[in-house]
C-alpha positions as CSV (number, residue, x, y, z in Angstrom):
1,X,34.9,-18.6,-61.3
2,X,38.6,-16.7,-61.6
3,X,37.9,-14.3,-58.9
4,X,37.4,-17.7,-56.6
5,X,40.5,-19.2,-58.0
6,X,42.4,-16.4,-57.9
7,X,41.5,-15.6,-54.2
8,X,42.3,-19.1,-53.6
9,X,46.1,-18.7,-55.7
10,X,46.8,-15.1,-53.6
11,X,45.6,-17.0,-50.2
12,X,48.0,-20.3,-50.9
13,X,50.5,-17.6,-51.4
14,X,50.2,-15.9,-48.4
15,X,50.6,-19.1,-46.6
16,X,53.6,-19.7,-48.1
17,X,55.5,-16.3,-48.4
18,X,54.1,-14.9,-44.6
19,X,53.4,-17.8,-42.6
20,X,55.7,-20.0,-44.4
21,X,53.9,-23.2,-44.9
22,X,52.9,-24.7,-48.4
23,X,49.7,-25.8,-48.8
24,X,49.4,-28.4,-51.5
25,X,45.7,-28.4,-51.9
26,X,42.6,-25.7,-51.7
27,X,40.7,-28.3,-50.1
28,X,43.5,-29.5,-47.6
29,X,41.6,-29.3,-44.0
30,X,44.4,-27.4,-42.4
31,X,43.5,-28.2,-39.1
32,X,43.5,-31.9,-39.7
33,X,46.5,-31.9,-41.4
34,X,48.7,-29.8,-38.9
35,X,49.3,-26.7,-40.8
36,X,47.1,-24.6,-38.4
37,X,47.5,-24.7,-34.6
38,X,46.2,-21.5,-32.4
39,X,49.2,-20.0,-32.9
40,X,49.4,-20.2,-36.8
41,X,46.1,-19.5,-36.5
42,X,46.5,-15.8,-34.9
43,X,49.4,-15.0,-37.2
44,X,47.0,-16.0,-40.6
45,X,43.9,-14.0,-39.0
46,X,47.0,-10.7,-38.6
47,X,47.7,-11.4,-42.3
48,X,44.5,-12.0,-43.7
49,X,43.5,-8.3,-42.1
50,X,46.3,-6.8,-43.3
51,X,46.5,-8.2,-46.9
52,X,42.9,-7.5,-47.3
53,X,42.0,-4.5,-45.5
54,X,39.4,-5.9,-42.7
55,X,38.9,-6.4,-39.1
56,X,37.6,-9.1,-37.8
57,X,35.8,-9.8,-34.7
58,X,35.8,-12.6,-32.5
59,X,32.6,-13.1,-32.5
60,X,32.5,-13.3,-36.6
61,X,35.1,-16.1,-36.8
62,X,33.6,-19.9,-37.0
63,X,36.4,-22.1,-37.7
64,X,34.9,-24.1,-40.6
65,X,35.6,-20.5,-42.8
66,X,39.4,-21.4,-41.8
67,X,39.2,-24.7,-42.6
68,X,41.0,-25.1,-46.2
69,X,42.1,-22.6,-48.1
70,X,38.8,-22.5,-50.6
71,X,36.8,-21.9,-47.6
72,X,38.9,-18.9,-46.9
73,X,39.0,-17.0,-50.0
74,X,35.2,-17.6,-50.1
75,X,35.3,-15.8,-45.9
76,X,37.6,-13.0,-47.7
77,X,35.5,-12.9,-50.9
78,X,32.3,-12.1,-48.7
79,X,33.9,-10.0,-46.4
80,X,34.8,-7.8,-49.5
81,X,31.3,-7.9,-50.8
82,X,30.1,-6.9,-47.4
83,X,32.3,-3.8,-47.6
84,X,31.3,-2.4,-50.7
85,X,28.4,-0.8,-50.0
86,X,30.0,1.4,-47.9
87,X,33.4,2.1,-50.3
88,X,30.4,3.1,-53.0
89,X,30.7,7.0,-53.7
90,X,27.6,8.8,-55.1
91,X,29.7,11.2,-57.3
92,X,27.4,13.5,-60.2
């Protein structure tokens, strides 16, 4: 699906351009790896929020959605579909 992929390619991008860190995979466990501690962790929750427009709360965020990159364009993707309902105007 492109709107996976492309999530995925904006996401990898983020990682490199904000936090600075290439990823080399979408299905690199970024934990495991090294490429997220708690620190880098806060910073890509703050970018994530501001690049797509949420909030999220604590109680929301189970690390397995952080784990690669996929996972987390399929978190934002949802998170954008869980939105919508609300961004929908009734014009007519």
């Amino acid at each position: 699906m492109t709107e996976a992929r492309d999530l995925e390619t904006r996401i990898a991008h983020l990682f490199a351009e904000r936090l600075e860190v290439q990823v080399p995979s979408p299905d690199l466990d970024l934990f495991q790896a090294g490429v997220l501690d708690s620190l880098m962790f806060v910073k890509l929750l703050a970018t994530l929020e501001e690049e797509f427009g949420f909030r999220l709360a604590v109680e929301e965020l189970e690390i397995d959605d952080f784990r690669t990159v996929r996972h987390i364009a399929r978190f934002v993707a949802a998170k954008r579909r869980s939105a919508e309902p609300g961004r929908v105007n009734a014009s007519g």
